[in-house]
C-alpha atoms as an extended CHARMM CRD file, in Angstrom:
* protein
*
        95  EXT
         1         1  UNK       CA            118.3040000000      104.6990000000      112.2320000000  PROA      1               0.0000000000
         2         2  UNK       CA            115.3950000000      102.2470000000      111.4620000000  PROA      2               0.0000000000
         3         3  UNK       CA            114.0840000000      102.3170000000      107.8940000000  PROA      3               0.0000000000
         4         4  UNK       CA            110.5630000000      103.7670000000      107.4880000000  PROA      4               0.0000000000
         5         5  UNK       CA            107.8760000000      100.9810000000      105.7930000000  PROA      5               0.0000000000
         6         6  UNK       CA            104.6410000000      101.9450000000      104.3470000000  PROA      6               0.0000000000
         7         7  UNK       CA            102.4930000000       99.0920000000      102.8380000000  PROA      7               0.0000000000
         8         8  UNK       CA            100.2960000000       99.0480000000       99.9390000000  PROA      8               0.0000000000
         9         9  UNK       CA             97.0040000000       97.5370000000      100.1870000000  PROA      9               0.0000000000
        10        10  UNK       CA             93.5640000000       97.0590000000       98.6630000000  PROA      10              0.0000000000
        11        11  UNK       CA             91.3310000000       95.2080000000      100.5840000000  PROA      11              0.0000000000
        12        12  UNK       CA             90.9330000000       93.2540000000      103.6570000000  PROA      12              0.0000000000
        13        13  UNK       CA             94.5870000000       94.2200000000      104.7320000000  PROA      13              0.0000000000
        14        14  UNK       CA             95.6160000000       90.5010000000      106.0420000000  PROA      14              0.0000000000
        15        15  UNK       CA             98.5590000000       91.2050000000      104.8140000000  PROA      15              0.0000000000
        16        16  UNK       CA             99.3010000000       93.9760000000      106.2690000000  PROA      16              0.0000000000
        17        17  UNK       CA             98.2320000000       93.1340000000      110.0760000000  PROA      17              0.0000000000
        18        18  UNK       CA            100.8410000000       90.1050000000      109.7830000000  PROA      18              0.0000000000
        19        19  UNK       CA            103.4600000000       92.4930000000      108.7740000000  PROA      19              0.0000000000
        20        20  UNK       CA            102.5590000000       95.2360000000      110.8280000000  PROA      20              0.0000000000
        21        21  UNK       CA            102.6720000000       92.6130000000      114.0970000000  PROA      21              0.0000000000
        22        22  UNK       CA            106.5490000000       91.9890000000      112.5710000000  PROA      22              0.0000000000
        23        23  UNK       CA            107.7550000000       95.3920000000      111.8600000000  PROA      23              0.0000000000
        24        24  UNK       CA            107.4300000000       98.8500000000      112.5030000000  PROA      24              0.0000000000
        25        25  UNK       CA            105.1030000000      100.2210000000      109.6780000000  PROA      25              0.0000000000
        26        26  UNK       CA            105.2940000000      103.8170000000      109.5240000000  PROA      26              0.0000000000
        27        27  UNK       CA            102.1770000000      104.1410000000      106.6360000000  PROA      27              0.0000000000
        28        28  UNK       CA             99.4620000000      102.6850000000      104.8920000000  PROA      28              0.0000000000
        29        29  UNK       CA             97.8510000000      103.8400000000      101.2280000000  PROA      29              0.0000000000
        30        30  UNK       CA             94.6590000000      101.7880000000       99.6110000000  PROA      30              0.0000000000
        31        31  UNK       CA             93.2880000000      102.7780000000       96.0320000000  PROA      31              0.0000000000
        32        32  UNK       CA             89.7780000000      101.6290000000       97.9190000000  PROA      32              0.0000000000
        33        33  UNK       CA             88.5540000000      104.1340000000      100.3270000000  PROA      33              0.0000000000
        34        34  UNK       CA             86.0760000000      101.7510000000      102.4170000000  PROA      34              0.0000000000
        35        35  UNK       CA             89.2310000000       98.7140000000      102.3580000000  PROA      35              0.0000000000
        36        36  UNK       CA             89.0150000000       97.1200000000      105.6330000000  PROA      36              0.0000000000
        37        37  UNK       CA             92.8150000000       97.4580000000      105.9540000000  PROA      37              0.0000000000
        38        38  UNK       CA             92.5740000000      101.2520000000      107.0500000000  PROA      38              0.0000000000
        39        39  UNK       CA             90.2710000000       99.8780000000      110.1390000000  PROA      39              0.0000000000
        40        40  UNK       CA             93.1390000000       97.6110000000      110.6650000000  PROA      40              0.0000000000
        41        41  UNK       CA             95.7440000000      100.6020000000      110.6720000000  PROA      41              0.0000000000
        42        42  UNK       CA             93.6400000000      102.4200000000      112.4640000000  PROA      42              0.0000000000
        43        43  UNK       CA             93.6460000000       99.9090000000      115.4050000000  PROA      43              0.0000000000
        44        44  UNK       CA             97.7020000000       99.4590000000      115.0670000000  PROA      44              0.0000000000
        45        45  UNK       CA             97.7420000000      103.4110000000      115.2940000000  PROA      45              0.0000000000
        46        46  UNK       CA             99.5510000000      103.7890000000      111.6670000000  PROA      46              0.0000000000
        47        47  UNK       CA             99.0470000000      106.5400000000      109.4310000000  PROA      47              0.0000000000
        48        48  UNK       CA             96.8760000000      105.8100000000      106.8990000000  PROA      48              0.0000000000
        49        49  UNK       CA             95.9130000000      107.5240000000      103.4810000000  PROA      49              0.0000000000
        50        50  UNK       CA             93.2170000000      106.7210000000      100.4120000000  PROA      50              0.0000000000
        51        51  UNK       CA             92.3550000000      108.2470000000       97.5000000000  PROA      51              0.0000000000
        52        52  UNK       CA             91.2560000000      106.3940000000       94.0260000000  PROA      52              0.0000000000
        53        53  UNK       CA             92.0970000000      106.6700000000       90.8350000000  PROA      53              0.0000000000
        54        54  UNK       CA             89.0280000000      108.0020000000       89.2220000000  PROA      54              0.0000000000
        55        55  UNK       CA             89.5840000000      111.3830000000       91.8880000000  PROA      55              0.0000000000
        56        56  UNK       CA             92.3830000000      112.2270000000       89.5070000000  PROA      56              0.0000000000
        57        57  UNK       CA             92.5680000000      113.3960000000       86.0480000000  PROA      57              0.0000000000
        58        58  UNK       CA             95.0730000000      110.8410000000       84.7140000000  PROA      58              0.0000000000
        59        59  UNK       CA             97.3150000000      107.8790000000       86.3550000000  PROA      59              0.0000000000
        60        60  UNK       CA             99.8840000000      109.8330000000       86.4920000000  PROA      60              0.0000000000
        61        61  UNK       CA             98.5370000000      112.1950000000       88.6560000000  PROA      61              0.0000000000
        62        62  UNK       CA             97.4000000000      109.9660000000       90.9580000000  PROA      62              0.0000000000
        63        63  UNK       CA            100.8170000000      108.0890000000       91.0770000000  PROA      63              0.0000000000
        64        64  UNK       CA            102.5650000000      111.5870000000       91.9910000000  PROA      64              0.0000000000
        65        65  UNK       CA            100.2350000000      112.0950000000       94.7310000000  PROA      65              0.0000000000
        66        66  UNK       CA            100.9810000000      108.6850000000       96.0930000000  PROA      66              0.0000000000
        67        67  UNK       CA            104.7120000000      109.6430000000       95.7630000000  PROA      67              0.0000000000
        68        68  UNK       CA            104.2000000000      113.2190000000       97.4640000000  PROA      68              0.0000000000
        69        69  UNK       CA            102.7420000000      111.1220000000      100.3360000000  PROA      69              0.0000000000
        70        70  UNK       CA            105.6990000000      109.0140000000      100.3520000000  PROA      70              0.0000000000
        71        71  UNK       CA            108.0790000000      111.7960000000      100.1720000000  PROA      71              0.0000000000
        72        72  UNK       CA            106.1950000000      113.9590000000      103.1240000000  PROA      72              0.0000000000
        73        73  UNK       CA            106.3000000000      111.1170000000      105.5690000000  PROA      73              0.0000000000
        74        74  UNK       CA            110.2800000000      109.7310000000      104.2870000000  PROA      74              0.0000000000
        75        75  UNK       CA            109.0360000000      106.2980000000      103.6600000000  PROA      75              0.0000000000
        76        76  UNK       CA            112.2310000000      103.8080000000      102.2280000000  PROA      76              0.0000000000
        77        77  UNK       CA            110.7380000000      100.9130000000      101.6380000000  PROA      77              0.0000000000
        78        78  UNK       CA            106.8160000000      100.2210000000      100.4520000000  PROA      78              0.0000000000
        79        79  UNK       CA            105.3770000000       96.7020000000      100.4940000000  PROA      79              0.0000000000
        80        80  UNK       CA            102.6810000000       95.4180000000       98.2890000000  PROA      80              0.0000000000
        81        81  UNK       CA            100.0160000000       93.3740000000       99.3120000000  PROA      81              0.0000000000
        82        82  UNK       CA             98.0360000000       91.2200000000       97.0710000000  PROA      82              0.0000000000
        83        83  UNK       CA             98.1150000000       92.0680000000       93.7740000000  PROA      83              0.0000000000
        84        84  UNK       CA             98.6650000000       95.5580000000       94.2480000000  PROA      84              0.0000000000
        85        85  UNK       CA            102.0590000000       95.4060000000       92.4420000000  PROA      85              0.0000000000
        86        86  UNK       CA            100.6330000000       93.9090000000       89.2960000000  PROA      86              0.0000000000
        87        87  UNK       CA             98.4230000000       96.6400000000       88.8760000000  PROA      87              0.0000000000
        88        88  UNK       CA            100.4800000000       99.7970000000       89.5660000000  PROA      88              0.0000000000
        89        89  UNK       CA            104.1120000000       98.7060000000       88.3310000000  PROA      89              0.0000000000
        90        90  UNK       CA            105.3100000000      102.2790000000       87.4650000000  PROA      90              0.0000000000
        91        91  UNK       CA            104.7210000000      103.1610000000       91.2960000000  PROA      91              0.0000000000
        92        92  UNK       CA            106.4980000000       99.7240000000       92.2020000000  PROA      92              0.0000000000
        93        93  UNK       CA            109.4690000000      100.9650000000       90.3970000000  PROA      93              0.0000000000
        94        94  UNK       CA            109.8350000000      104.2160000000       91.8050000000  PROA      94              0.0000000000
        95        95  UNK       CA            110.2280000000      102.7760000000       95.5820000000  PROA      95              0.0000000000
């Protein structure tokens, strides 16, 4: 059975189109709620989600949310694009 792939993105999502034009992404998350890269997932018909940090009480919260997401649609493998990583490394280590 194929692995599931959601990728992580902030911003323009060029990135993400290159990968998604590789490999079967199953999901897409961005912290920004106007990123471009949810237009782009849009247009590749994957399932995108955002929400931001400030919606939340603490990071924590808002990583668990992320993770429920994860969960709900069985992702196994989540790719980061730009600097995404760098600023969320307790989610990066929990994929």
């Amino acid at each position: 059975m194929a692995k599931k792939i959601a990728v992580f993105a902030s911003g323009n999502g060029s990135n993400f189109q290159v990968i998604a034009e590789q490999f079967p992404v199953e999901f897409v998350f961005s912290d920004h709620r106007d990123a471009y890269v949810l237009e782009r997932a849009k247009n590749l018909g994957v399932v995108s989600h955002a929400f931001e940090l400030k919606e939340f009480d603490n990071k924590a919260a808002y990583e668990e949310a992320i993770v429920k997401l994860l969960d709900e649609h069985q992702i196994d493998f989540g790719l980061f694009g730009g600097l995404y990583e760098n600023r969320w490394p307790n989610l990066a280590s929990s994929l």
